[in-house]
FINUKOL-856951 format. One record per residue (C-alpha): residue in three letters; x, y, z. Coordinates in steps of 0.1 Angstrom, whole numbers, padded with zeros to 4 digits, always signed. Layout:
BEGIN
ALAXYZ
...
% end
This chain:
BEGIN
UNK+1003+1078+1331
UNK+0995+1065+1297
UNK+0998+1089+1268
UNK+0968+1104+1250
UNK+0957+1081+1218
UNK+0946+1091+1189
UNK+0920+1064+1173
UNK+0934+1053+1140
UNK+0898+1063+1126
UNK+0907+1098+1140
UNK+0946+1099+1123
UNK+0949+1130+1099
UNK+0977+1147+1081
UNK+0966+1179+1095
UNK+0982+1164+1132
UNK+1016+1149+1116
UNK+1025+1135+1152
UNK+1008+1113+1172
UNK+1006+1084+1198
UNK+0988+1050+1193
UNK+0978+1019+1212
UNK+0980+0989+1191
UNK+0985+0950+1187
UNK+1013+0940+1160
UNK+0996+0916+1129
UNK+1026+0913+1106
UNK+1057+0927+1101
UNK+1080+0922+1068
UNK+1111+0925+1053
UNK+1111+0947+1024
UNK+1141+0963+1003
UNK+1143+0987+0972
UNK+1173+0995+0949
UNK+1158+1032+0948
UNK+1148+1033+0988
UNK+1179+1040+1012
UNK+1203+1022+0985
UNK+1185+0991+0993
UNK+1185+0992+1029
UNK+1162+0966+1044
UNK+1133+0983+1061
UNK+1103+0971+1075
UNK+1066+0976+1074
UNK+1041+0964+1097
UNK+1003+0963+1097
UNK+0988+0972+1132
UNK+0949+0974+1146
UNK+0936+0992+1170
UNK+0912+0983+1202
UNK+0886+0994+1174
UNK+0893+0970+1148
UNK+0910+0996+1119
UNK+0940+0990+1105
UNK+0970+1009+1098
UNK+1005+1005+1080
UNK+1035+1015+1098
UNK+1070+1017+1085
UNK+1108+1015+1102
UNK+1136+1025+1084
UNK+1176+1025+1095
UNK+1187+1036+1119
UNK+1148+1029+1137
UNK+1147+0996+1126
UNK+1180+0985+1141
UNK+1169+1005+1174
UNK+1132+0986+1175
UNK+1130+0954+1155
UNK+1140+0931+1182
UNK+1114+0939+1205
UNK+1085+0938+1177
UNK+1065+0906+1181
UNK+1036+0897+1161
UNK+1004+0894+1176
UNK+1016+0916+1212
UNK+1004+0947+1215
UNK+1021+0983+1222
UNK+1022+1022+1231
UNK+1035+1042+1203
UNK+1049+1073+1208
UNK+1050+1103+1189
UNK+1048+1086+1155
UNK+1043+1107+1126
UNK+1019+1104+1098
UNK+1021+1106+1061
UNK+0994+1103+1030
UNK+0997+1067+1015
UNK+1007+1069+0985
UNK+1029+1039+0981
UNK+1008+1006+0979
UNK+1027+0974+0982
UNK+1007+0944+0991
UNK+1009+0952+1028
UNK+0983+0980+1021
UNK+0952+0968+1015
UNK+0922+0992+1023
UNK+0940+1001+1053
UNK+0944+1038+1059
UNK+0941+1066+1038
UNK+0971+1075+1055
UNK+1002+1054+1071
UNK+1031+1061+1102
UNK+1063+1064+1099
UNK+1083+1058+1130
UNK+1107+1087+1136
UNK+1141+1094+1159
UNK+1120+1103+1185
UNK+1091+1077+1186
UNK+1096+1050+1217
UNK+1079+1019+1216
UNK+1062+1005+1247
UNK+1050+0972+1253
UNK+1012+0965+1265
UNK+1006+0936+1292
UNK+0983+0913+1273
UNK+0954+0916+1304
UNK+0955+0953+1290
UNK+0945+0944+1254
UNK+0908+0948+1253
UNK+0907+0949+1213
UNK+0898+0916+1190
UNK+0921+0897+1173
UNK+0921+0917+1132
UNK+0909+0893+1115
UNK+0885+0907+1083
UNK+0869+0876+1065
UNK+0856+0882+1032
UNK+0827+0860+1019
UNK+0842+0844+0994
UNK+0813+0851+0969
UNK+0827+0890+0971
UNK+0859+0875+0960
UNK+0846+0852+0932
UNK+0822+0881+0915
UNK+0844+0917+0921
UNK+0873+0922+0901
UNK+0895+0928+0931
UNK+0930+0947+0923
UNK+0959+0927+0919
UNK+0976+0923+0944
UNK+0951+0930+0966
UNK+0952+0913+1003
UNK+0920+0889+1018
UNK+0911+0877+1052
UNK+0892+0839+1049
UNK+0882+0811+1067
UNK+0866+0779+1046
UNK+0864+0743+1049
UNK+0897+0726+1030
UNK+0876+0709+1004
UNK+0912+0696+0983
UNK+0948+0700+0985
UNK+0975+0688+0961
UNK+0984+0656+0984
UNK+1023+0664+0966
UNK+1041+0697+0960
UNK+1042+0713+0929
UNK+1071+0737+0914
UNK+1067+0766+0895
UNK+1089+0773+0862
UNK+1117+0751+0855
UNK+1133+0760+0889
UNK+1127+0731+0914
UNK+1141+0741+0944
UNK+1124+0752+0979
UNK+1108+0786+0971
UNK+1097+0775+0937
UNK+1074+0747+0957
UNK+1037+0757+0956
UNK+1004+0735+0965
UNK+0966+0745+0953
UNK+0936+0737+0976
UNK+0901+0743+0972
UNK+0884+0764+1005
UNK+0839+0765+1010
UNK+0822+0786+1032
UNK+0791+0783+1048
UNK+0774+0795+1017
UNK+0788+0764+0995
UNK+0809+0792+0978
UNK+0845+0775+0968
UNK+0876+0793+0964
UNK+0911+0781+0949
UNK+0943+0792+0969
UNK+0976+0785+0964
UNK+1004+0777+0993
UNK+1038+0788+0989
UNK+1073+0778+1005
UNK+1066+0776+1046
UNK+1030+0780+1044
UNK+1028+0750+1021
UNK+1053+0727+1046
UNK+1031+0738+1075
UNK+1000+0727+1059
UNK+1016+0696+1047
UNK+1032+0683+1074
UNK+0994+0691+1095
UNK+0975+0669+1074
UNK+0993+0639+1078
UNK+0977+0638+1111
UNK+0946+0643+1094
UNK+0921+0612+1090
UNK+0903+0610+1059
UNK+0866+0615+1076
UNK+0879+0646+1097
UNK+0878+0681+1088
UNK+0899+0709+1083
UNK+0890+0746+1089
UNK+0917+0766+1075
UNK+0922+0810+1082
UNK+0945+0831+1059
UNK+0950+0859+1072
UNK+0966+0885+1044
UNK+0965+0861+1014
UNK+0970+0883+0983
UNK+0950+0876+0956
UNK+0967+0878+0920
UNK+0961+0880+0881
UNK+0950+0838+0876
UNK+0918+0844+0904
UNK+0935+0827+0933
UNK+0942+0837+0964
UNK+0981+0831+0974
UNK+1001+0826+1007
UNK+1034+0839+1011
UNK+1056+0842+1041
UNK+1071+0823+1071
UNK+1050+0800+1090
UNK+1034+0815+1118
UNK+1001+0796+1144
UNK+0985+0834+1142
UNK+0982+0829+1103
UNK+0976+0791+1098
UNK+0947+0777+1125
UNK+0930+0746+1121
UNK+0904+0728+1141
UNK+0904+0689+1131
UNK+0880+0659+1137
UNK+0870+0673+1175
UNK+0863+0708+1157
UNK+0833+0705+1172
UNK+0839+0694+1207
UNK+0857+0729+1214
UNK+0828+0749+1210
UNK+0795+0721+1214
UNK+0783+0700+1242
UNK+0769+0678+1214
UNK+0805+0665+1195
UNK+0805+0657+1158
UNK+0832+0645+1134
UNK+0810+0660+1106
UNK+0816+0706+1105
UNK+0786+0706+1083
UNK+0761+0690+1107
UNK+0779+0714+1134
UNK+0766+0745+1113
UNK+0736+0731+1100
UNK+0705+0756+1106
UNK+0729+0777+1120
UNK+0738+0813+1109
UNK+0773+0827+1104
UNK+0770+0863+1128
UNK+0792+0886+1144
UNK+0790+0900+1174
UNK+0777+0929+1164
UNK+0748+0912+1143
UNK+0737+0889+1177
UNK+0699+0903+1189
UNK+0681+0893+1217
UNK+0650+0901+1191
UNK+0660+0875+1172
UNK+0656+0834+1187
UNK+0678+0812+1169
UNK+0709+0794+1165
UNK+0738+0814+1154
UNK+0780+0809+1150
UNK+0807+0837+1158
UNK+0841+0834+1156
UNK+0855+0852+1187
UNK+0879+0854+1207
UNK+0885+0852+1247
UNK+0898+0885+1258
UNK+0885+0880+1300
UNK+0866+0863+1320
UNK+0838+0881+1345
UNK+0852+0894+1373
UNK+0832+0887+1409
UNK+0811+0864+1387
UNK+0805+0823+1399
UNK+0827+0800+1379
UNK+0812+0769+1390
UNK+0776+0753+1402
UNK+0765+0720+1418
UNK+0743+0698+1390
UNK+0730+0669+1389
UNK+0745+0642+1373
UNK+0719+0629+1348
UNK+0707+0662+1337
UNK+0732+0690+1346
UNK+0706+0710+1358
UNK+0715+0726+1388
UNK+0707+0710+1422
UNK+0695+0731+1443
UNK+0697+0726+1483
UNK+0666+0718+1501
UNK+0670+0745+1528
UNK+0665+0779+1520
UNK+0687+0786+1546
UNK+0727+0781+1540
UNK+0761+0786+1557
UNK+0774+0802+1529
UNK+0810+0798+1546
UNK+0808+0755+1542
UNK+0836+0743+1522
UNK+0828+0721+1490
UNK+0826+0689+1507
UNK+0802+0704+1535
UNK+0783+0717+1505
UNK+0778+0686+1485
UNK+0773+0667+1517
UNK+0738+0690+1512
UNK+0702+0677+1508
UNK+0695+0687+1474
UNK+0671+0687+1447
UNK+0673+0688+1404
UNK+0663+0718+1393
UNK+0652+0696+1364
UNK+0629+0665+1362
UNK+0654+0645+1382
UNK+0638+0644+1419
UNK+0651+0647+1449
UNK+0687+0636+1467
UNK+0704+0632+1429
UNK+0737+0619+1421
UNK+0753+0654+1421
UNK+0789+0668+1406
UNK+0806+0703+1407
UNK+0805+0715+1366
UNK+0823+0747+1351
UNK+0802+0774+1346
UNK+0821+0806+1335
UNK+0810+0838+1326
UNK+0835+0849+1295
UNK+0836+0883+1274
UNK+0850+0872+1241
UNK+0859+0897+1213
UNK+0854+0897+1173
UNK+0864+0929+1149
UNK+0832+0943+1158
UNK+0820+0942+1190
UNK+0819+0921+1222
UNK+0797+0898+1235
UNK+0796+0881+1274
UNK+0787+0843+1269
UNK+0783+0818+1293
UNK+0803+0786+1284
UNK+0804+0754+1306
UNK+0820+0719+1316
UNK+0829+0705+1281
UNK+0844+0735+1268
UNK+0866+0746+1301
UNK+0880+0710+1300
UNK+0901+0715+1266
UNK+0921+0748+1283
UNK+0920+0737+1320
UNK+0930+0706+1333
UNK+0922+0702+1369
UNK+0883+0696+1376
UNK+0859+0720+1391
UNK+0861+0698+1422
UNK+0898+0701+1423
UNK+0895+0737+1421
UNK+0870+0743+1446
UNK+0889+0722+1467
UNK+0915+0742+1466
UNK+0904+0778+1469
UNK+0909+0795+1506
UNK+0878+0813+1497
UNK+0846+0803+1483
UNK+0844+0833+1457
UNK+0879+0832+1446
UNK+0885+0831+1411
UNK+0911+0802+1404
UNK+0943+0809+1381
UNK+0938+0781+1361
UNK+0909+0797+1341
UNK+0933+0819+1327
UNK+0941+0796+1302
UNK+0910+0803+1283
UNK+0924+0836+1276
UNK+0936+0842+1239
UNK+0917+0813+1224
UNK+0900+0824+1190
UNK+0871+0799+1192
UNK+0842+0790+1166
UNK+0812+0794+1195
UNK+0777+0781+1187
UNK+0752+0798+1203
UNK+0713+0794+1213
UNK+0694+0825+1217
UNK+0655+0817+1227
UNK+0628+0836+1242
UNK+0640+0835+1276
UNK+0671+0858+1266
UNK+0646+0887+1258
UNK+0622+0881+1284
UNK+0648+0881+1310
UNK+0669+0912+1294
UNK+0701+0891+1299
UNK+0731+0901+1283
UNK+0749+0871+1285
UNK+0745+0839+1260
UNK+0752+0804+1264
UNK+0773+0784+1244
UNK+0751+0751+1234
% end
């Protein structure tokens, strides 16, 4: 039986010992000459199924015990973990916690299936406008996303030194509010980014998260570290087809009269066309995953008869009189399309969306047909879908009168 959890919005020095359920965001290196001698220790930033934040550290002999097991973005059980004010800021504790953990002799360490993980993924993006007009501390640490506007196309070094981990880049991020930022790449992170856009074509874009960029004393945002897909994500030239059934090479046409939401901020009150940055955490149980269109229009086609044998096979069922639900007629060229029901997580909140052919297609490689074709039941949920799980996704969405008319909780993905 799992262990009680204490919320990390709940953690107080008044209960030193605690347990917590958490995914892993990063995890350093750090030493000291006045800390253990110098011993290496480490310290980690973890989120809750909530969204907070929280610092933990490991020290010797605890490190040696749990570092090989601790892998960023996996999530755990903590147990009996004990808490202490934080005083000490390095530039892993950024508006965290009022408090961090420290992991003791007794604390165990229990790993979370990833179907268990109902939290989002911890990203915090701050509009870059807050960033450009508050004097942020130094040293302070910045979730963004932006559209790369420049990069130095050669590395740069800094000092006289000219070897590796002098080696810096700038680039220039925008987000949707035209704001522009300057950031700087270092070491890894700048060979990762590098070594991406030489794939890059001169008319695609580049959509660029940095997740725990620091921000210093000369107004830029800087990226340190080894390079790691959870921290560097770009979506290039197809951006668009991942999350649209209406592909475009250009981002800002994608977002144009579009607003930038969370899920939180999404109202059925309110028609419009909105963007969230989410992420996949499970698709709808006991919920269709698939309907018969019509080719032309991919409107569903319904059968003529009211009356079905709802144990036909696919073939039986396609072999159907049917009729576009559309402006299509009768007996329409017809095809089996995705149609799956998807809960998908940001910091905030969650949100169940309904997202269909073109966007299944990038994650899943065998057609609806195929599928169909070869479930033993007619309500079976293929194992295939599961590849949609995980994705963090850009999803544009169409909210019109008929979501609040109908009271649905579920939005498609246009």
């Amino acid at each position: 039986m799992e262990p009680k959890i204490t919320p990390f919005a709940a953690i107080t020095t008044e209960k030193p010992n605690i347990n917590i359920r958490c995914k892993l965001l990063s995890i350093e290196t750090f030493s000291k000459p006045n800390v253990d001698n110098g011993a290496p220790y480490l310290e980690a930033i973890v989120v809750d199924e909530k969204g907070d934040r929280i610092c933990i550290t490991l020290k010797n002999p605890i490190k040696k015990k749990h570092e090989s097991m601790l892998k960023e973005q996996e999530a755990y059980i903590v147990q009996n973990i004990y808490v202490q004010n934080n005083f000490n800021m390095n530039k892993l504790n950024h508006w965290v916690h009022s408090n961090r953990l420290m992991m003791i002799n007794k604390s165990s360490v229990l790993p979370v299936p990833s179907s268990d993980w109902s939290g989002n993924n911890g990203f915090r993006f701050i509009p870059f406008a807050y960033l450009l007009t508050c004097a942020l501390p130094e040293k302070h640490t910045a979730d963004v996303i932006g559209k790369v506007q420049y990069y130095d196309r050669e590395p740069k070094s800094y000092g006289s030194n000219n070897d590796d981990k002098s080696k810096y880049i700038n680039l220039e991020l925008q987000d949707l509010e035209g704001s522009v930022i300057s950031c700087t790449l270092w070491r890894d992170y700048m060979v990762t980014f590098l070594g991406h856009m030489k794939n890059v074509k001169d008319d695609e874009c580049v959509i660029l998260v940095i997740q725990f960029g620091r921000t210093n004393k000369f107004g830029r945002l800087t990226h340190f570290g080894k390079p790691q897909q959870r921290r560097f994500r770009s979506i290039t030239g197809t951006f668009a087809d991942t999350v649209s059934d209406t592909p475009t090479k250009d981002i800002d046409e994608w977002f144009a009269n579009s607003t930038c939401v969370t899920n939180d901020d999404l109202s059925f009150e309110s028609p419009g066309t909105y963007v969230i940055l989410a992420e996949i955490i499970a698709i709808e149980p006991d919920m269709p995953w698939s309907y018969i269109s019509c080719k032309k229009c991919h409107k569903t086609a319904n059968p003529v008869s009211k009356e079905v044998d709802l144990t036909l096979d696919i073939d039986q069922q396609l072999a159907l009189k049917r009729t576009c639900s559309g402006t299509c007629g009768d007996n329409p060229q017809i095809a089996v399309r995705f149609k799956v029901i998807v809960r998908v997580a940001d910091e905030y909140d969650t949100a169940t969306l309904t997202i269909f052919e073109s966007v299944v297609n990038k994650f899943v490689t065998k057609s609806a047909y195929q599928l169909k074709k070869s479930m033993k039941e007619d309500d079976d949920q293929p194992e295939e879908l599961d590849a949609l799980l995980g994705n963090t996704l850009l999803f544009k969405l169409e909210i019109t009168g008929y979501n609040k008319k109908h009271t649905t909780s579920t939005t498609h993905v246009t």
